[in-house]
C-alpha positions as CSV (number, residue, x, y, z in Angstrom):
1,X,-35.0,118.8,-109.3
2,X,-31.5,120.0,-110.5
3,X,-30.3,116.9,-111.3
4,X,-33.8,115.9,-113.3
5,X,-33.3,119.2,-114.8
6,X,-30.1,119.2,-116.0
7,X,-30.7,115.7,-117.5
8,X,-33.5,116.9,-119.6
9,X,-31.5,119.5,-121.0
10,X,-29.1,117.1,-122.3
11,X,-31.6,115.3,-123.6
12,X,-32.8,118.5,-124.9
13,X,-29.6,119.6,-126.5
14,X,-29.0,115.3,-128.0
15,X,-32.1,115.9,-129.9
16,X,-31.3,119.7,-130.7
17,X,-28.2,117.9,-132.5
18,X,-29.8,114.4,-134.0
19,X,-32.4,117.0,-136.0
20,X,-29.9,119.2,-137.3
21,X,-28.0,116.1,-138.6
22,X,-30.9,115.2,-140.0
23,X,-32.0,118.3,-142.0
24,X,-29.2,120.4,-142.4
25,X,-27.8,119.1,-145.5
26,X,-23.9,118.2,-145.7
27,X,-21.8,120.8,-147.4
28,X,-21.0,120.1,-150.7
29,X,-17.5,118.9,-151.6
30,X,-15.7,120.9,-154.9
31,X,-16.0,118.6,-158.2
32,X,-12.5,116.8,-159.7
33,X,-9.8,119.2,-161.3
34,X,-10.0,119.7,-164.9
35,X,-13.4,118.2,-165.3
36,X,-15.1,121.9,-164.7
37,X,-17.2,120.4,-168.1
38,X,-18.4,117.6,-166.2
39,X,-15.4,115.7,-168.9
40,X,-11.7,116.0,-169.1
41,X,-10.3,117.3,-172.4
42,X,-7.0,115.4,-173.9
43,X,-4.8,117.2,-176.5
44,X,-1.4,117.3,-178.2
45,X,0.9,114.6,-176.2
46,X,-2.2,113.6,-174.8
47,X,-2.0,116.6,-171.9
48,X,-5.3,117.1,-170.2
49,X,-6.8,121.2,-170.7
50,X,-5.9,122.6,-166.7
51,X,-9.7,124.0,-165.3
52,X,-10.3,124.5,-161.4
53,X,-13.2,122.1,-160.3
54,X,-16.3,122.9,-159.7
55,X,-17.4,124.8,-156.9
56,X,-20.6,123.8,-154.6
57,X,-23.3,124.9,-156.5
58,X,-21.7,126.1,-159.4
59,X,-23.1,125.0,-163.0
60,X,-20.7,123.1,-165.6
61,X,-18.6,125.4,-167.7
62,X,-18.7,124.3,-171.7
63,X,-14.7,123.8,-172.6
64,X,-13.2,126.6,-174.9
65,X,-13.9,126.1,-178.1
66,X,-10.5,124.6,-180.2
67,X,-8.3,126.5,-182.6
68,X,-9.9,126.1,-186.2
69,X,-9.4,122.7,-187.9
70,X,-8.6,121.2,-185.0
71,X,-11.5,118.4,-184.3
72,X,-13.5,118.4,-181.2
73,X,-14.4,114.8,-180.1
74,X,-16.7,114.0,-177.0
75,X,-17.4,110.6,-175.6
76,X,-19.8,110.1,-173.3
77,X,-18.7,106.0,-171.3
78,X,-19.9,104.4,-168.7
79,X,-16.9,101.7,-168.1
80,X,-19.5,98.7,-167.6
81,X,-21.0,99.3,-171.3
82,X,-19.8,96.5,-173.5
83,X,-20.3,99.0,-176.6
84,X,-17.6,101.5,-175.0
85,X,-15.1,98.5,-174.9
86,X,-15.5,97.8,-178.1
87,X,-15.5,101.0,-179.2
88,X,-12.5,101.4,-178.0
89,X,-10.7,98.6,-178.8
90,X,-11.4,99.4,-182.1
91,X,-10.7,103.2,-182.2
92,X,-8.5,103.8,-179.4
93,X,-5.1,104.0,-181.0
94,X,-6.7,106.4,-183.8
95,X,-8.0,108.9,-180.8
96,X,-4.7,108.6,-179.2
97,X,-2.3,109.3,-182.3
98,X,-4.9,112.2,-183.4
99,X,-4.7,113.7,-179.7
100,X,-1.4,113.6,-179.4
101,X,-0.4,115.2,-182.9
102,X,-2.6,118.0,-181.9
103,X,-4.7,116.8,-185.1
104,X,-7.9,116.4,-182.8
105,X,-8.8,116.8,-178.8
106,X,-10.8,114.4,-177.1
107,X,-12.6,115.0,-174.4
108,X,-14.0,112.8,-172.0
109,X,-17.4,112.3,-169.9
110,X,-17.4,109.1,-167.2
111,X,-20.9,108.4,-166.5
112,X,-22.9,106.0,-164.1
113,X,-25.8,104.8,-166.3
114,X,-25.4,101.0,-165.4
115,X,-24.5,101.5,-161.3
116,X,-27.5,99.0,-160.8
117,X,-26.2,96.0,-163.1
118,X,-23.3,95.1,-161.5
119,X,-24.2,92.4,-159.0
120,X,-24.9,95.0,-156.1
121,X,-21.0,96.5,-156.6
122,X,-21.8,99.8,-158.3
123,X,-19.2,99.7,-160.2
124,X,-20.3,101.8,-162.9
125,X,-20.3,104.5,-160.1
126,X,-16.8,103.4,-158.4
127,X,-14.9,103.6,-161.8
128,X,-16.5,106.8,-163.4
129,X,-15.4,108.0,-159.3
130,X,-12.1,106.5,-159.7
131,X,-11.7,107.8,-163.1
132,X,-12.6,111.3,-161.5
133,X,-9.6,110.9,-159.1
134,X,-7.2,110.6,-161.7
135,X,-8.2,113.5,-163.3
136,X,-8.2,115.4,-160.6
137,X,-4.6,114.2,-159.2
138,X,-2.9,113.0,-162.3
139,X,-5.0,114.1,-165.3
140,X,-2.0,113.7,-168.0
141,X,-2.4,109.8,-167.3
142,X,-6.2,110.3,-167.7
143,X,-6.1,108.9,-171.3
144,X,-3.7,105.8,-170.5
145,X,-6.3,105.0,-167.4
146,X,-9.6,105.1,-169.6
147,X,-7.9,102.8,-171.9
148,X,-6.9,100.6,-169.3
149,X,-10.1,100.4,-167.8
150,X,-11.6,99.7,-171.2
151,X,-9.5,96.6,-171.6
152,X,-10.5,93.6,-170.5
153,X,-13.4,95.1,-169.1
154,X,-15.7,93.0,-166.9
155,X,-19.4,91.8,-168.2
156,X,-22.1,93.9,-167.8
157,X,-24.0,91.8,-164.7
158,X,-20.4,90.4,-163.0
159,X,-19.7,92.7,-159.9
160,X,-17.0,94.0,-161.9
161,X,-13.9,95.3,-160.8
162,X,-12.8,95.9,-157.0
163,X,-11.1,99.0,-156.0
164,X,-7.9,97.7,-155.2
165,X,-8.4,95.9,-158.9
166,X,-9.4,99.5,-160.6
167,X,-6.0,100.7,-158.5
168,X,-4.2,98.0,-159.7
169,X,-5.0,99.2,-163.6
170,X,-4.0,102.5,-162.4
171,X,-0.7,101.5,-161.8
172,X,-0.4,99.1,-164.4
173,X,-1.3,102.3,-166.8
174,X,1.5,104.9,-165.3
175,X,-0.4,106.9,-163.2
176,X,1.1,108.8,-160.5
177,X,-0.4,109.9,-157.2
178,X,-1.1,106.7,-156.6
179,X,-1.4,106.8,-153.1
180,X,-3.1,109.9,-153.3
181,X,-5.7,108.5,-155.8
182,X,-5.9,105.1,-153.5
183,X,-7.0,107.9,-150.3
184,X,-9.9,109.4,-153.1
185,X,-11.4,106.1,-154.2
186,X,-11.6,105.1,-150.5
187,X,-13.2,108.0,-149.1
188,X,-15.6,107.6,-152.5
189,X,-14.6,111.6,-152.8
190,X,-16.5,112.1,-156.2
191,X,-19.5,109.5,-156.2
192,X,-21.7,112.3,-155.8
193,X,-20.4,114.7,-157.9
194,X,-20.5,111.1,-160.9
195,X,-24.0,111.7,-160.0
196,X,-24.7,115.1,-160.4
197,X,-22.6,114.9,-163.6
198,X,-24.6,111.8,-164.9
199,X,-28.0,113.1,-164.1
200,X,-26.9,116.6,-166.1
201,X,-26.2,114.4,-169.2
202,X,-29.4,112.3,-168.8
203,X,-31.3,115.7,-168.4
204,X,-29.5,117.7,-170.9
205,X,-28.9,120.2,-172.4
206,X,-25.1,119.0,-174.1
207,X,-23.0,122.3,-174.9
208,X,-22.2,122.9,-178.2
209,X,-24.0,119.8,-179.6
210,X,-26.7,119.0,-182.1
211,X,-27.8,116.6,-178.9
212,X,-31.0,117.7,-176.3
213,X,-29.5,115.0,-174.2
214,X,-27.4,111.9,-173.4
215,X,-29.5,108.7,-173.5
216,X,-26.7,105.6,-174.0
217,X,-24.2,104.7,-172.1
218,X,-21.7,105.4,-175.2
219,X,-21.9,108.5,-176.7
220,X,-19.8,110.1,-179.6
221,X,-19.6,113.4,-180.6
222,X,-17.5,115.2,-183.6
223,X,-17.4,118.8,-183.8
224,X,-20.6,119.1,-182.0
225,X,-22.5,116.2,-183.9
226,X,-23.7,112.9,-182.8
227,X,-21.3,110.0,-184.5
228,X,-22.8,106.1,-184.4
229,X,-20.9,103.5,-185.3
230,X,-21.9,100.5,-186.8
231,X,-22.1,97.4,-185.3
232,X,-18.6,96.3,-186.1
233,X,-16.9,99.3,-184.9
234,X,-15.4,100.1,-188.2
235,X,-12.3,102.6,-187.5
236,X,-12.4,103.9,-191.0
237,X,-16.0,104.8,-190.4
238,X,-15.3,107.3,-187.4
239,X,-11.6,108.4,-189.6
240,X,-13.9,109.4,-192.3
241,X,-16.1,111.9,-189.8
242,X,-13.1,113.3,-188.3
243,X,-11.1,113.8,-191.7
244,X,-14.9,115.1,-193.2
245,X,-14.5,117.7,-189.9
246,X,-11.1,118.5,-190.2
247,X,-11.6,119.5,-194.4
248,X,-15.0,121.5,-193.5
249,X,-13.4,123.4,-190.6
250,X,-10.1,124.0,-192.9
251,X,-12.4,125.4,-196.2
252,X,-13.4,127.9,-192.8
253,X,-10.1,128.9,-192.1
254,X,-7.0,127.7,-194.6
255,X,-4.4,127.9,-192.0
256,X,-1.1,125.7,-191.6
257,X,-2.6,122.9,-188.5
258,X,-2.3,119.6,-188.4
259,X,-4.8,116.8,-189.8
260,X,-6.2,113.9,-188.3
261,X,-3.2,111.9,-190.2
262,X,-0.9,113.7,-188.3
263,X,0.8,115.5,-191.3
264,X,0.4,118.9,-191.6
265,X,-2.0,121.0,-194.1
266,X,-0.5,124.1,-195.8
267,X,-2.1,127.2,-196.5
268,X,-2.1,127.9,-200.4
């Protein structure tokens, strides 16, 4: 009777243990460094803005709004989307020179719209993850890596990049940390927060935009308004917004800053 006893009380106690596996949820982790937005904003020499990451729980904090005449631009990319490349390719070095002047920041939101069209891989997910570790570990390389991963991209229906393959355009970009940032894509430490952070965008509301929601993979926003580029991708087209942005926030305030050339506008 002891014996039979004791034996159902460990059987007791197993069970005890499988349900509480079961419904007690796991604790949240804390979401990347410098992505307390949900993005990571990039300014002058192309230095991410410093934020703690967001705690269990805890709501997305809208960045601080920039000094005036210095434009605000937002992207919203999923690294499968074929328009983002593009987008890129065509606009990238523009973003870059206006970032690091200080003319413009850009500020940057990895999402996971097109997890499921990858051949089973997820790699929508895995690089908007991956993308996540870099800002948390080395976010000053953050700009080099989103370019890299926007290169060369793979098709939209290929299973797309492997991690060691996402790694390896980490390197090739100049990040450091690597082997920390190898240890955060292999433990998949921010898939869930990509989630959480995609689902906010799909569900809206965007901070400080003329936007209810995010509904495309690309998304561009300048000083708060939706930009969309024609099919070509015309540089000159999204120069013209910013330089527009930059001359109505200057009529605001005519202060010495510089523009999206990268020269400087005096005050009269």
């Amino acid at each position: 009777m002891i014996i039979q006893g004791s034996v159902t009380a460990a059987v007791l106690v197993l069970v005890a243990v499988v349900v509480l596996v079961l419904i007690v949820p796991r604790a949240q982790a804390r979401g990347p460094q410098n992505m307390l937005s949900d993005g990571i904003k990039i300014g002058a020499e192309l230095k991410a803005v410093k934020t703690p990451g967001q705690q269990p729980g805890q709501q997305p904090v809208p960045s601080e709004a920039n000094p005036p005449s210095v434009v605000d631009i937002t992207i919203y990319v999923d690294y499968l989307c074929a328009s983002c490349g593009l987008f890129e390719q065509a606009n990238g070095a523009q973003l870059r020179s206006w970032a690091e002047s200080g003319a413009a920041t850009v500020e940057i939101h990895p999402l996971a719209l097109l997890t499921t069209k990858s051949a089973g891989t997820q790699y929508s997910l895995r690089a908007a993850a991956a993308a996540a570790c870099v800002a948390d570990l080395a976010p000053d390389h953050y700009f080099d890596f989103h370019d890299a991963l926007l290169t060369d991209q793979p098709e939209e229906g290929s299973p797309g990049l492997t991690d060691e393959e996402i790694l390896g355009r980490a390197e090739a970009a100049g990040v450091t940390a690597l082997g920390q940032i190898r240890r955060c894509v292999t433990e998949e430490r921010y898939q869930p927060w990509v989630r959480e952070a995609t689902a906010r965008a799909l569900a809206g509301p965007i901070p400080n935009s003329s936007l209810s929601k995010v509904d495309a993979p690309l998304v561009i926003l300048v000083n708060g308004q939706q930009f969309v580029p024609t099919a070509d991708f015309d540089p000159a087209e999204l120069a013209q917004v910013v330089v527009q942005a930059a001359g109505d926030a200057y009529a605001d305030n005519p202060s010495p800053s510089p523009t999206p050339s990268g020269s400087t506008t005096p005050a009269p």
